[in-house]
Each structure stands twice: as C-alpha cells, then as structure tokens.
N, C-alpha and C positions, 0 to 999 in steps of 0.2 A: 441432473447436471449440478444441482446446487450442492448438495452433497456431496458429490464429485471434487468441488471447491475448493470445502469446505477442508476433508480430508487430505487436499493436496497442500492447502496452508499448515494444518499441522505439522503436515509433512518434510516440509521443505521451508518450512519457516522464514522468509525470504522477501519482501515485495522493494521490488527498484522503484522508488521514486523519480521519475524524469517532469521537470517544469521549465516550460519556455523554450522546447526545441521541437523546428519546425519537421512533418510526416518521415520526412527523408532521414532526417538524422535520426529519430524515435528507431527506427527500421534497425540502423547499423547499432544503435544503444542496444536495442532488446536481442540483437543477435550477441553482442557481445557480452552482454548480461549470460542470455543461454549458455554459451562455450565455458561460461565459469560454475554456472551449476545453478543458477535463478530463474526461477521458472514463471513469477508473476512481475507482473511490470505495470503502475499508475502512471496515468497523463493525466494532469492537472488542469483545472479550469483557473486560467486570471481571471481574479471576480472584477477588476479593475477597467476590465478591456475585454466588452464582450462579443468586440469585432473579430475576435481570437477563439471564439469555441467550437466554431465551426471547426477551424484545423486543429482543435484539440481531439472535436469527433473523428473529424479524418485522418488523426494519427493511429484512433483507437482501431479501425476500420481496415490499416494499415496493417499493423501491426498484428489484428486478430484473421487477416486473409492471410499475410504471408506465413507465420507459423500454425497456423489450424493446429489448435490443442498443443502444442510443445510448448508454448508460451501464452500465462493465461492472461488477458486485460484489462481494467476497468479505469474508472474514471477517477480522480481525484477531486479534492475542494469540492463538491458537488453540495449545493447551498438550495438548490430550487427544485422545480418539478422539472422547470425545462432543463436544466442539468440532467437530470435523470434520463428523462427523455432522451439526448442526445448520446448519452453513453448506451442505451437501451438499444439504441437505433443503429448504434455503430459498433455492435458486438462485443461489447463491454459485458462481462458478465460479473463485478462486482463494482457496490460503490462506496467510496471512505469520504468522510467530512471531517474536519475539526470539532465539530460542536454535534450538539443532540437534538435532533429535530426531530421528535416522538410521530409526526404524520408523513414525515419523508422515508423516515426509517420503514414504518408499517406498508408505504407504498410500493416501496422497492422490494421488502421481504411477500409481500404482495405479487409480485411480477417475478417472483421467483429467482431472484439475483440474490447473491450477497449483500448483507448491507454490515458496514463496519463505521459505525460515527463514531468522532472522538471527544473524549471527556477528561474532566481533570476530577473532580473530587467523586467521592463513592455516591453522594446520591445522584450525580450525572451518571454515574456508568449502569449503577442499579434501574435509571429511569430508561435509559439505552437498551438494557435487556430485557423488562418486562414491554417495550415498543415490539421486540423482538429481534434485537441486535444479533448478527452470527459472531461477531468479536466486537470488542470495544477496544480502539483505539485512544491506549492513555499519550496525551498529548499537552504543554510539550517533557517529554520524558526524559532528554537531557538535560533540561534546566530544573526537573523534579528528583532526580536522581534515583536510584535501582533501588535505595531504602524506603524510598517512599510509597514504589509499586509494592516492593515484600509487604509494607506495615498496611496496602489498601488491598493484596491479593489475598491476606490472610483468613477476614473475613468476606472474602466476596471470590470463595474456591471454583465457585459452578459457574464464574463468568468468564470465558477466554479473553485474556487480555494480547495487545500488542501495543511495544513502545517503537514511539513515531515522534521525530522530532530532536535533533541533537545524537540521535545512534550510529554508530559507526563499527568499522572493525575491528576497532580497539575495543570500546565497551558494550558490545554486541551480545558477548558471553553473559557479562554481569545481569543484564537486563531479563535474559533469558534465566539465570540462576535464579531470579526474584520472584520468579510466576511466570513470566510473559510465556505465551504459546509462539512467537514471531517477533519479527520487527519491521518497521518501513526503513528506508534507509537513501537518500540523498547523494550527498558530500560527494566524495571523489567517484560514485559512481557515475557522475553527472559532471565530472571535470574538465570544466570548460574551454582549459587550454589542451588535454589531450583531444578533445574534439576537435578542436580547432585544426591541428595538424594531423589528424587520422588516424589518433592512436589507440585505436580499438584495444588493442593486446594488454594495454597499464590499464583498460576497464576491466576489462576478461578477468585478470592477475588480482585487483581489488573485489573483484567478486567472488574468483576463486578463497581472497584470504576470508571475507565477513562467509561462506558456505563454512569453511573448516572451523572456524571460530565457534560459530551457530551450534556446529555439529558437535561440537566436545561436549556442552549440556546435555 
C-alpha cells in the first residue's frame, strides 16, 4: 500500500489542499478535484482549535469511504501523535507537516503510511530523510521561489522534493522544472465564494488547468 502511494504521487503529481471545510463539502471538493484529474486530497488539522479534529478525522473517513481508492487521503498540519492517530484511524493513508519532527516521522513511516514533513533549509530536509521521510515538503515555496528549490535540489538529487505553500496554476510548472517530484496546492482549489454557490465545475476547470500545467514537465 505504501508503495502503492508512493508511485501514484510521482505519478500524478497533484495533492488538493482543503482547510476549514466541514465532511460534507470535503465530499463535493474531492469529487470535484477527481473530475479534473487529482487524485490525492489533504484535510488539515487547526492546531488552533482542537474541538475541530475530530471533523477533520471525519472528513478523512468521508472521503476515503466514499471514493475507495480513486481518491487517495491523509491528514494535514499533523504536529502530534494524536494527529496521527486520528488520521490513522480514519483511513488517512498519508501524513504532511510543515516542520521536521524526526520521532513523528519514524512513527508514521513506522505504521507504514506515508510520511511527508516539511522543511525549508537542506539540513531540515536531509534530517527528514535520513528519519525516513517518503518526500519532503519544501515549505513555504512560494515565498522561496523555484530558484531556490533548483540551488537546494541540486545537491540533495536522492530526496523527492514537493513545493507546498504559495503554488498555483500559474507557477506549478516552474516548481516542478526545478526538482520538485509534485506540489500541494490550495488557492482557488479551495475557493470559497465558488463553494458558496455550488460551483463545483470553476473547481473541476482549476484543477483541470494546474493537471495540464503539472503535465507539460
């Protein structure tokens, strides 16, 4: 399974970041995600508000019943064990952080999940993969810019990288020309006024553009 993953992130290069919307809408995001060609989808923990993780778990839960394998899920912001845990429990089968946490990493890759923490300078990401990181999430990658991943991918070729943070459909390509193996991606996937009115189809349509973008590298 993990391998399975693993190969289908190279693959499809792609993870929809969804944060702060409740099981029901997660459902219509990650179908509309699918119909455009994305196949993984993050739900993110507010570390802020942890009266909220629960329906983070039960979006994951959601989300990994109603497409069984066509869409794959895990957990975002994942900061703790109990994080884990609840992605774990709720058929999350990878986990991405912001930051390096060498015993969370080991726990997850442990339990046989993906694990993808994110780092910003090379001895964060080198400390990521010898934890035993599956990708290291360089983060934040739009305000680091795609020269900065080339001048960190250059010497550190054996680690797959993904830029998370600031990536879009516009400079999706770039990032992916510099190294990255993928991207995470947010923004108008996640746009909060076509949600509002039900407008699945301008998600699909932005999903469809960052697939073809992806794909030109």
């Amino acid at each position: 399974m993990k391998n399975e993953i693993i190969d289908l992130v190279l693959e499809k290069k792609i993870i929809a970041i969804i944060r702060g919307f409740a099981p029901d809408v997660c459902i219509h995001l990650a179908e509309a995600f699918a119909k455009g060609g994305i196949a993984f989808v993050e739900v993110t923990f507010n570390q802020k508000s942890p009266e909220t993780w629960k329906n983070t778990a039960a979006a994951i839960r959601a989300i990994s019943d109603r497409f069984k394998g066509d869409v794959r899920v895990g957990a975002g912001t994942v900061l703790s064990l109990e994080q884990l845990d609840l992605c774990e429990q709720a058929g999350g089968e990878y986990m991405i952080a912001p930051n390096v946490n060498e015993a969370l990493i080991r726990e997850c890759v442990g339990r046989g999940l993906v694990a993808m923490p994110g780092a910003m300078t090379s001895s964060e990401a080198v400390s990521a993969h010898e934890a035993g990181a599956d990708f290291v999430k360089i983060f934040p990658a739009g305000s680091l810019g795609p020269g900065y991943i080339k001048a960190l991918a250059a010497p550190l070729s054996h680690i797959r990288f993904l830029a998370v943070g600031g990536v879009s459909a516009s400079n999706a390509a770039e990032f992916m020309a510099a190294g990255c193996v993928g991207v995470g991606v947010g923004g108008n996937l996640t746009n909060k006024e076509w949600i509002a009115a039900g407008e699945w189809s301008k998600i699909t349509a932005e999903a469809e553009n960052l697939v073809a973008n992806c794909k030109a590298q």
